[in-house]
PAKOL-888492 format. One line per 5 residues: their letters; for each residue x, z, y of C-alpha. Coordinates in steps of 0.001 Angstrom, whole numbers. Each point is the difference from the previous one (the first is absolute). Example, Ala and Ser with C-alpha at 12.3 -4.5 7.8 and 13.67 -1.06 7.14 Angstrom:
as) 12300 7800 -4500 ~ 1370 -660 3440;
***
This chain:
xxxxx) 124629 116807 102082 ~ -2125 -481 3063 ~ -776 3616 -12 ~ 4276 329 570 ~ -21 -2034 2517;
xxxxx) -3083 1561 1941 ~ 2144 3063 -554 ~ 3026 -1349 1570 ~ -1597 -1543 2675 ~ -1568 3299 540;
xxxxx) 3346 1862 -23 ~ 2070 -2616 2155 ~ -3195 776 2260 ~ 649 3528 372 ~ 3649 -477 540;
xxxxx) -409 -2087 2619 ~ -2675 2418 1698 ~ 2353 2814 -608 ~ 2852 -2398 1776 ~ -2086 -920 2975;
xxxxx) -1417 4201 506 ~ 3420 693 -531 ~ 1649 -2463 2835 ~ -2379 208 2108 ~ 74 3897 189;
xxxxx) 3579 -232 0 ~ 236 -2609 3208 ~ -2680 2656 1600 ~ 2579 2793 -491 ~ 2898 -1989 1556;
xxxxx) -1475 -664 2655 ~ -1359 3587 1203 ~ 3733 993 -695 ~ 2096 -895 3392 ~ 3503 -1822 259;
xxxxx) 2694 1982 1403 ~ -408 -843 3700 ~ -3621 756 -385 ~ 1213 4090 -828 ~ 2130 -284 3780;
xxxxx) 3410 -77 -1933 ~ 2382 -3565 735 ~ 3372 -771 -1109 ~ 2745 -1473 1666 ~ 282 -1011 3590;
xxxxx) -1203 -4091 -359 ~ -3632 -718 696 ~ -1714 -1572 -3033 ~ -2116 -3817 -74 ~ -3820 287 874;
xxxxx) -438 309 -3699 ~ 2897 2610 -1057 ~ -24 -2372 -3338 ~ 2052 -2607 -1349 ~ -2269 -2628 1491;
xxxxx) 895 352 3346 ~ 3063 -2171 -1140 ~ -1872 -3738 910 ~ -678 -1559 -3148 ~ 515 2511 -2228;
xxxxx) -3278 342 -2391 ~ -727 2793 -2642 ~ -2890 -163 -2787 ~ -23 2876 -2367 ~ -2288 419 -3410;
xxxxx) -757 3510 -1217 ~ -569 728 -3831 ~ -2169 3083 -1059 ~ -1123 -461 -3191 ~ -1606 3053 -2133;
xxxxx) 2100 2703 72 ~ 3566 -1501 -994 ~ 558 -2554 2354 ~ 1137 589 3551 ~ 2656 -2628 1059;
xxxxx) -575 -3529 2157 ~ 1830 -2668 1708 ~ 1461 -217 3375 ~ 789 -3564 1326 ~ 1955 -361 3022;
xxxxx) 617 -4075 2031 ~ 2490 -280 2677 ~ -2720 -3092 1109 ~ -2754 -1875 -1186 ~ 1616 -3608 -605;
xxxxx) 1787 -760 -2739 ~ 2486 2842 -418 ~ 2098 -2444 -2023 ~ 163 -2719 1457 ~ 547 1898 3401;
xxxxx) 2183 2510 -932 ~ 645 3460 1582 ~ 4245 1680 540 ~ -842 3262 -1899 ~ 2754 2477 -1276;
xxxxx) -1042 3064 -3112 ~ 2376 3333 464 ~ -79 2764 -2979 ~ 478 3347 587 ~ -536 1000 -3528;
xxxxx) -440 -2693 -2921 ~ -1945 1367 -2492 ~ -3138 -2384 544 ~ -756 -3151 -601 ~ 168 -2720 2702;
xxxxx) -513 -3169 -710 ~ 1500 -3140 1731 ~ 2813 2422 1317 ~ 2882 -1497 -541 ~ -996 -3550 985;
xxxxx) -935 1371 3203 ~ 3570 1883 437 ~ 1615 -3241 -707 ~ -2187 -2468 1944 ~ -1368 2210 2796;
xxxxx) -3471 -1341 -209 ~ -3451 872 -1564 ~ -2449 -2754 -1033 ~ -2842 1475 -1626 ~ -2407 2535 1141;
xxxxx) 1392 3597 -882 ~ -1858 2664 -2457 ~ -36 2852 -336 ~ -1698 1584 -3559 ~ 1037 2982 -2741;
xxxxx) 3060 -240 -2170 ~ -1475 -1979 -2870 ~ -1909 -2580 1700 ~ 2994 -1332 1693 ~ 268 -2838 -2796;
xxxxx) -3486 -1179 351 ~ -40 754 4144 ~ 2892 -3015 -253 ~ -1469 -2096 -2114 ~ -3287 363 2489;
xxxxx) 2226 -1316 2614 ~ 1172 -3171 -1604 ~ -2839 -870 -1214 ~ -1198 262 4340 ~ 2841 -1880 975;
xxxxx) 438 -2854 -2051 ~ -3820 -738 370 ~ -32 -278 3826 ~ 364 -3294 1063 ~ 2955 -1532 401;
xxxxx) 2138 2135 -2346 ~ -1027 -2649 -2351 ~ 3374 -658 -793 ~ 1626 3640 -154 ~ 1854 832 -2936;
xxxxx) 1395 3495 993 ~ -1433 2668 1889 ~ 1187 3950 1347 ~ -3103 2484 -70 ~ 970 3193 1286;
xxxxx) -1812 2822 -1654 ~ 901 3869 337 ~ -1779 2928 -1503 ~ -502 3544 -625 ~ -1330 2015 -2664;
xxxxx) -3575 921 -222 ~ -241 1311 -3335 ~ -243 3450 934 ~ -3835 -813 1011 ~ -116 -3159 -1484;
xxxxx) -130 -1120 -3853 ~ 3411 -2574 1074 ~ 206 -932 -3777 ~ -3409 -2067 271 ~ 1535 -2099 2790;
xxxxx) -3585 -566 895 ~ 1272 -2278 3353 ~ -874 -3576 -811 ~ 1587 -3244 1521 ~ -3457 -88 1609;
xxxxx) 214 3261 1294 ~ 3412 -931 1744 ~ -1662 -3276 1507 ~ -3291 1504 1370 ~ 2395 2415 1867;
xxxxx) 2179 -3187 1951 ~ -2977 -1277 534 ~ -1794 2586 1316 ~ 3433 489 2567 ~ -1215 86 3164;
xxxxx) 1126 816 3692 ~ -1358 3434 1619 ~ -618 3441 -1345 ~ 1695 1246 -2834 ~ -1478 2630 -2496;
xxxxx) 2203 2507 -694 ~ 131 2513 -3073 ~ -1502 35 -3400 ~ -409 -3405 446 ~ 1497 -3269 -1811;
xxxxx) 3575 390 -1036 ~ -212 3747 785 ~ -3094 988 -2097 ~ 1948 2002 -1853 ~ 2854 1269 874;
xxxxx) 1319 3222 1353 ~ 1875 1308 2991 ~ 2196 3387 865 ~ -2390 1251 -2924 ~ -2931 -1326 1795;
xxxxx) -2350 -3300 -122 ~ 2242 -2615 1285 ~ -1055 -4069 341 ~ 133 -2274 2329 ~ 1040 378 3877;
xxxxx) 965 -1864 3154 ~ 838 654 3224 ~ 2200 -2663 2791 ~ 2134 735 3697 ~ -170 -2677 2520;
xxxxx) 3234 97 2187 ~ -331 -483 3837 ~ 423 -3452 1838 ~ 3936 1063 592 ~ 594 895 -3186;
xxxxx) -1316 -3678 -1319 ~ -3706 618 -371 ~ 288 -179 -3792 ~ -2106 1647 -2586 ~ 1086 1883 -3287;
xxxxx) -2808 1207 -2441 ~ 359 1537 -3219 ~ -2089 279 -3259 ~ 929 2593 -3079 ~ -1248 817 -3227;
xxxxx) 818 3747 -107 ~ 551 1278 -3793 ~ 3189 2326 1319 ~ 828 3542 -73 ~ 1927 2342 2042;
xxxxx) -530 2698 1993 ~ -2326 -1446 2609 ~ -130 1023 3512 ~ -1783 -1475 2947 ~ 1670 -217 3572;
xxxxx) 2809 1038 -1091 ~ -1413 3680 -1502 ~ -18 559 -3933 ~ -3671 137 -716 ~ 384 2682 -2407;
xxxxx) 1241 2934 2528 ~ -983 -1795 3087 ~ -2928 -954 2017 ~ -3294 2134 -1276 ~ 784 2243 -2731;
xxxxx) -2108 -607 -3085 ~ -3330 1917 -206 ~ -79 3244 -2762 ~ 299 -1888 -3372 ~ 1094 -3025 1335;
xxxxx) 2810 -1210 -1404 ~ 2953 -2332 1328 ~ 835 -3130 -2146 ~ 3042 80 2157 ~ 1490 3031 -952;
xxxxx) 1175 -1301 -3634 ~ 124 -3919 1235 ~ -383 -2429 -2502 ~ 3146 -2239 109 ~ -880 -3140 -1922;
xxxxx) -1701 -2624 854 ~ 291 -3500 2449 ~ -876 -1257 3385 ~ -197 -3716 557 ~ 506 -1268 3843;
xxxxx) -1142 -3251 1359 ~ 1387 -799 3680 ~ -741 -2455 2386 ~ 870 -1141 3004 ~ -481 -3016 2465;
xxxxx) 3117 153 1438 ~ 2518 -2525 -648 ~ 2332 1323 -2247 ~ 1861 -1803 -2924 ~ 313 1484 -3683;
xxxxx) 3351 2397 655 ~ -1541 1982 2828 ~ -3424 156 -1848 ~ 1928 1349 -2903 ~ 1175 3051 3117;
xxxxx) -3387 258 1128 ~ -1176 380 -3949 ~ 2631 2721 -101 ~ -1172 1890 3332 ~ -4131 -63 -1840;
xxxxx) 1386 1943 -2697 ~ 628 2718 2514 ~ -3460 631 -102 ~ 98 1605 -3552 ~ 2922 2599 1281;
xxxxx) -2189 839 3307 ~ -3088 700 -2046 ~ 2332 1987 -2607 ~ 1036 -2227 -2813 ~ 3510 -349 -1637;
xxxxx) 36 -2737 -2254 ~ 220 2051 -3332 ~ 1135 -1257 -2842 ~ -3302 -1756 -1213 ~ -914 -851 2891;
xxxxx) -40 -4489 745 ~ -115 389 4080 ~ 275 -3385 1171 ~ -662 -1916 3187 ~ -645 -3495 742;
xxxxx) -350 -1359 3517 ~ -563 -3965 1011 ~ -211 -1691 3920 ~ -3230 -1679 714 ~ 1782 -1856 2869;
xxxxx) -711 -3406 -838 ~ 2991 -1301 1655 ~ 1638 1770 -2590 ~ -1535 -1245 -2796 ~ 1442 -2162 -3060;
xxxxx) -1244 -2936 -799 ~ -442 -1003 -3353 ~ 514 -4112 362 ~ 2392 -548 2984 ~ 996 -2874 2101;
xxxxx) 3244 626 26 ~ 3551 2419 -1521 ~ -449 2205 2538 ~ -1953 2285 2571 ~ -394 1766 2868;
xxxxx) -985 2771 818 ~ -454 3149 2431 ~ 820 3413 -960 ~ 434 3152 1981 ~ 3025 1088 385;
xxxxx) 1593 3086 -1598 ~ -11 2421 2821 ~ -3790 -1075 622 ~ -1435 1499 -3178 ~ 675 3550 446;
xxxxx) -3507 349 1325 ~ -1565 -1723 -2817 ~ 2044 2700 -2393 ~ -1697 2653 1533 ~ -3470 -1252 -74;
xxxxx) 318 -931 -3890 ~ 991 3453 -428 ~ -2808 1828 1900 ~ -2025 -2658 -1282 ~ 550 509 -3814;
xxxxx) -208 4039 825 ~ -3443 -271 1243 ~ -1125 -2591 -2481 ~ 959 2703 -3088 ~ -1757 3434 2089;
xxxxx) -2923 -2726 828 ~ -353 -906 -3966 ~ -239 3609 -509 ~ -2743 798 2712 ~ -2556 -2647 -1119;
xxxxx) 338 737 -3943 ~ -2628 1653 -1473 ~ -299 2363 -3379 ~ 175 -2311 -2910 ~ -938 889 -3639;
xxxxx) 1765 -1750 -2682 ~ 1381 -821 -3384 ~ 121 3185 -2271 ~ -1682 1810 2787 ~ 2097 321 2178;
xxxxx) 9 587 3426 ~ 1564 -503 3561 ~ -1041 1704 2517 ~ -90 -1174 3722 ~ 2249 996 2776;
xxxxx) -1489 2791 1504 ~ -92 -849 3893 ~ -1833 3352 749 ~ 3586 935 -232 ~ 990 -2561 2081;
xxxxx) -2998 1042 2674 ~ -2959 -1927 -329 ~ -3312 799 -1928 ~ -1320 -2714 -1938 ~ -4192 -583 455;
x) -1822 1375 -2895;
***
């Protein structure tokens, strides 16, 4: 018996080595490979934050958790906070719009009906979505003062992984899902075969995760709009506006395009945010103007496809209170004809985020053996260091 457990020790040992080699060689790759801006290419017209990530937004924090495990499991968790308090006791106006439904998105309809998110908001593959949720209430009804909560919303979207990943082992634990809100910081955000997007696939390509923002000018309102996806879509991708498969540099002798027979399944999960004042109907038309970003990078919403996009205000005079003085409230919102701005920087926003998820992925090897292959950006322009 002890010699079983010496042996098990020993194995869990070497899986853990492998997972660390593995990680580490994988964060070394992502971060030789360049984001789009980095190649000289931009989209759109609006200047992005100092960041070009979601967390230029003020207050917004993301914490992510990769797991690589052997040579089956490629998947994570994404976690994304509109702030740092207590999400529900200080609620955020929020608004989900679907493109295509075939996913699964927790907490959906309680956010169409209410206009509001309370919890932090995940992002994991198709089968952890149950556990992912139960993660979440176990986070909010043990921060103080939800003592006495009895009901609670968490918002949890997906796409499936299980094309590199062994899905069926839903090996994401409830502690998996908590070390990733509380890892959720402000700053950087690492993009690609990372968290949520370990192992999913893009226009035939490694997808994952990516971010990018636009800051609008003082006359336009100052406000900022970032954007985080998990790209798992297909399509036939182009970049700038030309189809990658006949446009910019020709493939190399042997080379070929994963574009030219476009894999058409697939999802792409959207997460905007902005700190402009806006109440739950007009984040439900800037949710709707993010999912533009699939069409400019060359999505369609096919058939399986779940493209979904959920955007919240970090304004805090906007902001719902959970216990309240009082019947009614107050508040600010733009108006109407002041959002057209904000439209277009979700849109060029959620564009860059997807080409930005495919720049930093790196080649991943996976369940059954199989493989995805990085974008090439020599294609694009740019030699990576060797």
């Amino acid at each position: 018996m002890q010699n079983i457990s010496k042996s098990r020790l020993a194995a869990g040992i070497a899986v853990f080595i492998l997972m660390v080699v593995v990680i580490a060689a994988a964060a070394d790759s992502a971060a030789q490979r360049p984001r789009l801006r980095e190649l000289g290419l931009k989209t759109g017209i609006l200047v992005p934050g100092p960041l070009n990530a979601v967390t230029d937004v003020e207050g917004v924090l993301v914490g992510q958790v990769t797991l690589i495990e052997g040579r089956d499991i490629r998947t994570g968790v994404t976690a994304i906070l509109p702030h740092g308090g207590n999400i529900f006791q200080d609620k955020v106006p929020a608004a989900i719009h679907v493109a295509n439904g075939f996913g699964k998105l927790t907490g959906s309809t309680q956010v169409a009906e209410l206009g509001e998110i309370e919890t932090p908001i995940i992002l994991t593959n198709t089968l952890s979505v149950p556990e992912a949720a139960a993660s979440v209430l176990d986070y909010v009804l043990r921060q103080p003062g939800n003592e006495a909560v009895q009901s609670v919303n968490p918002v949890v979207g997906e796409t499936n992984d299980g094309y590199l990943n062994d899905i069926r082992s839903r090996r994401v634990t409830k502690e998996h899902v908590l070390a990733a809100i509380r890892a959720a910081r402000n700053g950087p955000v690492e993009e690609g075969a990372v968290g949520a997007g370990t192992g999913t696939m893009c226009y035939g390509y490694k997808g994952g995760i990516g971010t990018s923002s636009r800051r609008l000018d003082a006359a336009s309102g100052g406000w900022t709009v970032g954007v985080l996806v998990q790209t798992n879509h297909g399509g036939v991708l182009q970049i700038a506006g030309v189809p990658f498969a006949g446009g910019l540099r020709p493939p190399s002798a042997g080379v070929q395009a994963a574009a030219l027979e476009p894999p058409a399944e697939g999802s792409c999960m959207i997460v905007v945010a902005t700190d402009a004042p806006l109440d739950a109907r007009n984040l439900g038309r800037l949710a709707r103007r993010a999912l533009l970003g699939i069409a400019r990078t060359g999505g369609y919403y096919a058939n399986g496809s779940g493209d979904y996009a959920i955007a919240f205000s970090t304004a805090k005079d906007v902001r719902i209170p959970y216990r309240a003085s009082g019947p009614t409230q107050t508040v600010t919102v733009l108006r109407n004809d002041a959002v057209s701005r904000l439209f277009l920087a979700a849109a060029e926003a959620a564009e860059e985020a997807i080409l930005n998820s495919l720049c930093k992925a790196v080649r991943v090897e996976g369940k059954d053996g199989h493989t995805a292959e990085p974008l090439p950006l020599e294609r694009i322009g740019v030699q990576l260091p060797k």
